[in-house]
PLY file of the C-alpha trace (Angstrom):
ply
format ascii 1.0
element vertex 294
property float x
property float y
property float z
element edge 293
property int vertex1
property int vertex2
end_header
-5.06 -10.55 12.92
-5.94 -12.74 9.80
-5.97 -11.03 6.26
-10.11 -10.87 6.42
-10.02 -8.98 9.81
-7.42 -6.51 8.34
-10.07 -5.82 5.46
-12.31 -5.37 7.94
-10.79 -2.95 10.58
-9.87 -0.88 7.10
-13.23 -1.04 5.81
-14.38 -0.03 9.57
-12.25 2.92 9.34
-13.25 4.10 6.03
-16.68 4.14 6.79
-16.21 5.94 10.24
-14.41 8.19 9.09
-16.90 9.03 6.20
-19.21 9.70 9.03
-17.56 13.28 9.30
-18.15 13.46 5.39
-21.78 12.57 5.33
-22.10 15.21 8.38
-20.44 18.18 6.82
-22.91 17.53 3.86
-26.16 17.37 5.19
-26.15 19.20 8.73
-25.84 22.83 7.37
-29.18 21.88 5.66
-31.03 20.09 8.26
-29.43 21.57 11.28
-28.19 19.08 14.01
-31.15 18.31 15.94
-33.03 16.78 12.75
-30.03 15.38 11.02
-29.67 13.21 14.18
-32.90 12.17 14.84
-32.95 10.69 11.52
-29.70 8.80 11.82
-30.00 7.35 15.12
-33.60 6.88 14.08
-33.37 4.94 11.35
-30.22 3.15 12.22
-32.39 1.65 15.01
-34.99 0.73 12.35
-31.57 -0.94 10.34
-30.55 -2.47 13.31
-34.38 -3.80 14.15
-34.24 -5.86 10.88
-30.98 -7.33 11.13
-32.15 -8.33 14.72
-35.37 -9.92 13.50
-33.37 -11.94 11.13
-30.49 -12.84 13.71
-33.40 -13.25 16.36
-31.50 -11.06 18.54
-33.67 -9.98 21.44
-33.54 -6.58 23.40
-34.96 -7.28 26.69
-36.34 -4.19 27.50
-37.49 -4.75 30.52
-34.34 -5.67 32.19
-32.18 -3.06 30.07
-34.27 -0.14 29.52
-32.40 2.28 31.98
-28.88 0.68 30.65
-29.81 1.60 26.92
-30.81 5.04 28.03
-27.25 5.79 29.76
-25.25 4.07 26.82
-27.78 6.18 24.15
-27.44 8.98 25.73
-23.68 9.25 26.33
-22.47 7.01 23.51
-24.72 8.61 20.66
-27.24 11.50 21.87
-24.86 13.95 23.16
-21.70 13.20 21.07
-23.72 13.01 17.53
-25.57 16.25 18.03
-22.00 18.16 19.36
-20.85 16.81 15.54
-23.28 18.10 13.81
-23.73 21.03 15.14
-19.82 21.90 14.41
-19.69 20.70 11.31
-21.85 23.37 10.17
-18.37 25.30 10.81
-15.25 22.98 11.05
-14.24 20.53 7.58
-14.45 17.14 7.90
-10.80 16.69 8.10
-10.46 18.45 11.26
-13.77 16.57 12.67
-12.11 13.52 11.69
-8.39 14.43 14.04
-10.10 15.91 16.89
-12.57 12.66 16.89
-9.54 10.88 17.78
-8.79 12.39 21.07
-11.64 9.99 22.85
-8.96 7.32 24.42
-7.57 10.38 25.72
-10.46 11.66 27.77
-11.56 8.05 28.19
-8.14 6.79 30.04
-8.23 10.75 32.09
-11.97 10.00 32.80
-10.69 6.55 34.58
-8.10 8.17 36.09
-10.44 10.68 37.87
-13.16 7.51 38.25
-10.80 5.30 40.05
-9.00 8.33 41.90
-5.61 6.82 40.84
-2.33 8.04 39.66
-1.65 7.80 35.53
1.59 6.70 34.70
4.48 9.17 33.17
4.08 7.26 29.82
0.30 7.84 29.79
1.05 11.83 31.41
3.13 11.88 28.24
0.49 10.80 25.90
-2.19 13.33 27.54
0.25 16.18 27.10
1.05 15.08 22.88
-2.71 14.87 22.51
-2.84 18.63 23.58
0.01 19.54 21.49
-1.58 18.07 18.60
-4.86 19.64 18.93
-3.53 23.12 20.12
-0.99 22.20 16.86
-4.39 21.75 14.67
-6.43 24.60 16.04
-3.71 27.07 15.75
-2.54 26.65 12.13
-6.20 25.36 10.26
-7.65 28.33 8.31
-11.28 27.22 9.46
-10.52 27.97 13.24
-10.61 31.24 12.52
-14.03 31.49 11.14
-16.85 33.08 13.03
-18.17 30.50 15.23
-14.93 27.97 15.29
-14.52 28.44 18.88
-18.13 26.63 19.96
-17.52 24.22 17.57
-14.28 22.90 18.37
-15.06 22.70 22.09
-18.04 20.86 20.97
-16.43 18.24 18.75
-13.82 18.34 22.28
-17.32 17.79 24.16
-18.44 15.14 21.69
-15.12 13.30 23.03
-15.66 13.56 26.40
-19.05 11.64 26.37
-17.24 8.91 24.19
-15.29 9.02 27.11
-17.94 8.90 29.65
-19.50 5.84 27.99
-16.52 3.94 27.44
-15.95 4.08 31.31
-19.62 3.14 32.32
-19.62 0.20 29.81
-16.42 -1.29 31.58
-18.69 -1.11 35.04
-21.98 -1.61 33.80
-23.30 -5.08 33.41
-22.43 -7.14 30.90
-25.28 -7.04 27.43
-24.59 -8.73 24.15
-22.99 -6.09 22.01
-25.63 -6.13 19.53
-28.10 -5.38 22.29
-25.86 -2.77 22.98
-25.82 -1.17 20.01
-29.22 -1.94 19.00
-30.84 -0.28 22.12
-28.86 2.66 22.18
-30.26 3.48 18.98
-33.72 3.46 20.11
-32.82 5.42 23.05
-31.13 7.74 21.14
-34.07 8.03 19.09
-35.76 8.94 21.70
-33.51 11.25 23.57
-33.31 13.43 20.68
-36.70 13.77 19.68
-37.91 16.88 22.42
-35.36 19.27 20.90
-36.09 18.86 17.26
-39.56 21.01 17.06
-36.99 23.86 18.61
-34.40 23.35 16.33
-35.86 22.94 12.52
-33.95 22.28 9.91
-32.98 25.59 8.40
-33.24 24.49 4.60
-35.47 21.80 2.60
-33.64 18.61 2.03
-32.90 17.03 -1.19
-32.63 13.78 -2.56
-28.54 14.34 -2.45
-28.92 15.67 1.54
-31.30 12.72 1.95
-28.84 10.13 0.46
-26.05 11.09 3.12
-28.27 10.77 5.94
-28.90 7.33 4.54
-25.64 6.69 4.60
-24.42 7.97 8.23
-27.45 6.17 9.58
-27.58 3.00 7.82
-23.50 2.64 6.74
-22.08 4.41 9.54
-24.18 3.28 12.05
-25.75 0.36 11.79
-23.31 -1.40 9.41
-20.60 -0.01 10.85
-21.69 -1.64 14.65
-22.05 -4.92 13.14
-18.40 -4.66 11.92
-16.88 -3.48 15.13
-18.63 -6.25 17.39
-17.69 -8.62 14.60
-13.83 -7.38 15.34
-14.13 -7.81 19.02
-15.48 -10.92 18.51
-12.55 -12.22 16.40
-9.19 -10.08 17.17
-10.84 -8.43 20.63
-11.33 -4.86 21.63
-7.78 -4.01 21.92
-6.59 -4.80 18.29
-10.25 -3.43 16.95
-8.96 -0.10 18.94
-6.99 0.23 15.58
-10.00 1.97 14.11
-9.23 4.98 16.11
-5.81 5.55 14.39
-6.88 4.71 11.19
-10.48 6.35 10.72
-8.51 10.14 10.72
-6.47 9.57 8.14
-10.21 8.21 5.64
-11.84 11.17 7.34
-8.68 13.90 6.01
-8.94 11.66 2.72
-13.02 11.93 2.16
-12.72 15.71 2.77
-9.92 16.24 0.20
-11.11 13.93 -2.64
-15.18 14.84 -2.53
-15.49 18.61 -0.58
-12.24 19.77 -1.77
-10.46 20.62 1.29
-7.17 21.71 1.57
-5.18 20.51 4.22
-1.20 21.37 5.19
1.67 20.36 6.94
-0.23 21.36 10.27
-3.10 18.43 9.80
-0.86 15.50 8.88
1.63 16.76 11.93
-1.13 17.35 14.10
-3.23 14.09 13.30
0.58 11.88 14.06
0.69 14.02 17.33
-2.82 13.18 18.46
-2.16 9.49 17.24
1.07 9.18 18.79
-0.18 10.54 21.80
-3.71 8.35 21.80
-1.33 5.66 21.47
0.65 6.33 24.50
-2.39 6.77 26.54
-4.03 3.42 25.74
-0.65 1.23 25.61
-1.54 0.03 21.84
1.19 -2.14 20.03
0.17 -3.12 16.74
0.32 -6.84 15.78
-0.89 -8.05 12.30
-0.44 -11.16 10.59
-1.35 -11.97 7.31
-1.08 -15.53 7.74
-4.45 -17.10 7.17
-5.72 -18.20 10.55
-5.87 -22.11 11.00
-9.11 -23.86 11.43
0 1
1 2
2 3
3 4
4 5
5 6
6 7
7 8
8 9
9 10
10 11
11 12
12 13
13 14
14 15
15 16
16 17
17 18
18 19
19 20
20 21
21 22
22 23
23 24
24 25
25 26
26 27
27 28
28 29
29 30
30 31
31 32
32 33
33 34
34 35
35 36
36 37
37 38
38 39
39 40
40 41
41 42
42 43
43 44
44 45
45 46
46 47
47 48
48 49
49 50
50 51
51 52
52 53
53 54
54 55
55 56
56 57
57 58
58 59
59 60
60 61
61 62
62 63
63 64
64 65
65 66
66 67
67 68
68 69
69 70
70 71
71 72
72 73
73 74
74 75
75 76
76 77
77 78
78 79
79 80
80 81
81 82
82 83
83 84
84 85
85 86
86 87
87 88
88 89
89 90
90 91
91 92
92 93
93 94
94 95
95 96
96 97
97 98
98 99
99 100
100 101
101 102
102 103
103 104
104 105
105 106
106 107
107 108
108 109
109 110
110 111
111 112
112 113
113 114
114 115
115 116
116 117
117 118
118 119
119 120
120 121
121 122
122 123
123 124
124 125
125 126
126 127
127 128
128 129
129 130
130 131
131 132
132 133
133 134
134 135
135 136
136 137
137 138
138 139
139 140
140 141
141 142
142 143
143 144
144 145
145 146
146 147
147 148
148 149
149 150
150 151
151 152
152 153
153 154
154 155
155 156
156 157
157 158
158 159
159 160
160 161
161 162
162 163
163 164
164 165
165 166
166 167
167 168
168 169
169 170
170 171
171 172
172 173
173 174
174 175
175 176
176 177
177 178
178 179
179 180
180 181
181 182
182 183
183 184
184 185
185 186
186 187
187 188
188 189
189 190
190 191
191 192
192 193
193 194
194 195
195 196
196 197
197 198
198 199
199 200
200 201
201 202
202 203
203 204
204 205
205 206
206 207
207 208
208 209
209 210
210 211
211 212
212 213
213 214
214 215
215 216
216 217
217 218
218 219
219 220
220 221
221 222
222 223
223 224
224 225
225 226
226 227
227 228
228 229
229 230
230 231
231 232
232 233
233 234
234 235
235 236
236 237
237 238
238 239
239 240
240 241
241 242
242 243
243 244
244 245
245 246
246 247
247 248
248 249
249 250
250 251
251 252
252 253
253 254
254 255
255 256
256 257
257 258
258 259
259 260
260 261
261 262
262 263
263 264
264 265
265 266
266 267
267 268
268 269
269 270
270 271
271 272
272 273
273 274
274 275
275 276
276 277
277 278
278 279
279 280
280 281
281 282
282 283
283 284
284 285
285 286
286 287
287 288
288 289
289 290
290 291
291 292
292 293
């Protein structure tokens, strides 16, 4: 991995895992059904200009039903279970139990394909347990009214990441921008029918306003166009890297800008949950800072 990807896959985390920032922010105000519909929304409108200018075509027609699946798996489901618990949970713990998706994915598989994990990856599953039971236990927020749904939602939120990892590996193959620039709209779409039953509880402000901005447009849409660039360049199993690196921005955005506190329990649980994602998925880290020849 050349010096410029590294900047990359760091910027990529930092702006994932401001994500759970931007979330804890605005979703007590808006309530998760609106918040979402405006991110996916008008990441999709983001994502429509860039394609316009990259004259990157959709192909509806042919990929309509695809979009829908990878919408409503990939973003639908998974970005309202966020922000509906981070109305409860801080971003930092958002952030650490957002990492557990490789798990689910590689158990999801397992189930798929109806074979037998390996001890190594039986050893990873149980560590990502351990870290989250490690997390829940000791975090002063899981004991506030309401904790209980929202952890097993973020958990939920995983599981769909999950779900669409596995149908993208046996779906057929769409240019990744397609990808992410359909899912948008479908998204968009998907989560339109529950907003007039669940209004935003407050009136937004221009601060509430900027954040969705930013988890739509930065989070989103600019984040996508980094990732795909990644895969393009290092492919998907060095851009994986994001998921070990995006808890650590998401413990450090809640610290420095909401004032969280975190202890021993959410660095020790977030190494557990890495250590065990890492397991799971086989990753072995190999950077270079040698500039790459031409």
């Amino acid at each position: 991995m050349s010096t410029t990807n590294l900047l990359r896959l760091i910027l990529l985390a930092a702006i994932w895992g401001g994500s759970f920032l931007f979330m804890r922010i605005a979703a007590p105000v808006l309530g998760a059904a609106v918040l979402i519909e405006y991110r996916v929304l008008f990441a999709a409108i983001f994502l429509a200009i860039i394609g316009i200018f990259l004259k990157k075509k959709l192909d509806l027609a042919a990929n309509w039903k695809h979009y829908l699946i990878l919408g409503l798996f990939n973003s639908a489901i998974p970005f309202l279970m966020f922000a509906f618990a981070a109305r409860t949970l801080s971003a930092s713990l958002l952030a650490v139990l957002n990492a557990t998706t490789p798990l689910w994915g590689t158990l999801i598989a397992a189930v798929w394909s109806r074979h037998m994990v390996s001890a190594k990856v039986l050893l990873g599953l149980a560590l990502g347990t351990c870290g989250v039971a490690l997390l829940v236990g000791f975090d002063h927020v899981s004991s506030k009214p309401g904790a209980g749904i929202a952890i097993a939602a973020v958990l939920f939120a995983s599981f769909n990441y999950g779900i669409a990892s596995n149908y993208a590996k046996q779906a057929k193959a769409v240019e990744p921008f397609a990808n992410a620039h359909g899912s948008m709209w479908a998204s968009a779409l998907l989560v339109l029918p529950a907003v007039p039953f669940f209004p935003a509880p407050g009136e937004p402000t221009i601060g509430i306003m900027s954040a969705v901005l930013a988890l739509a447009v930065l989070c989103s849409g600019v984040a996508y166009l980094i990732y795909f660039r990644l895969i393009q360049d290092v492919g998907p199993s060095s851009a994986l890297t994001v998921t070990f690196l995006s808890p650590l921005f998401g413990i450090l955005w809640g610290v420095l800008f909401l004032g969280e506190t975190v202890g021993w329990y959410t660095f020790a649980g977030a190494a557990i949950v890495i250590t065990g994602t890492a397991l799971v998925t086989g990753f072995r880290p190999s950077f270079s800072l040698k500039p790459r020849s031409a």
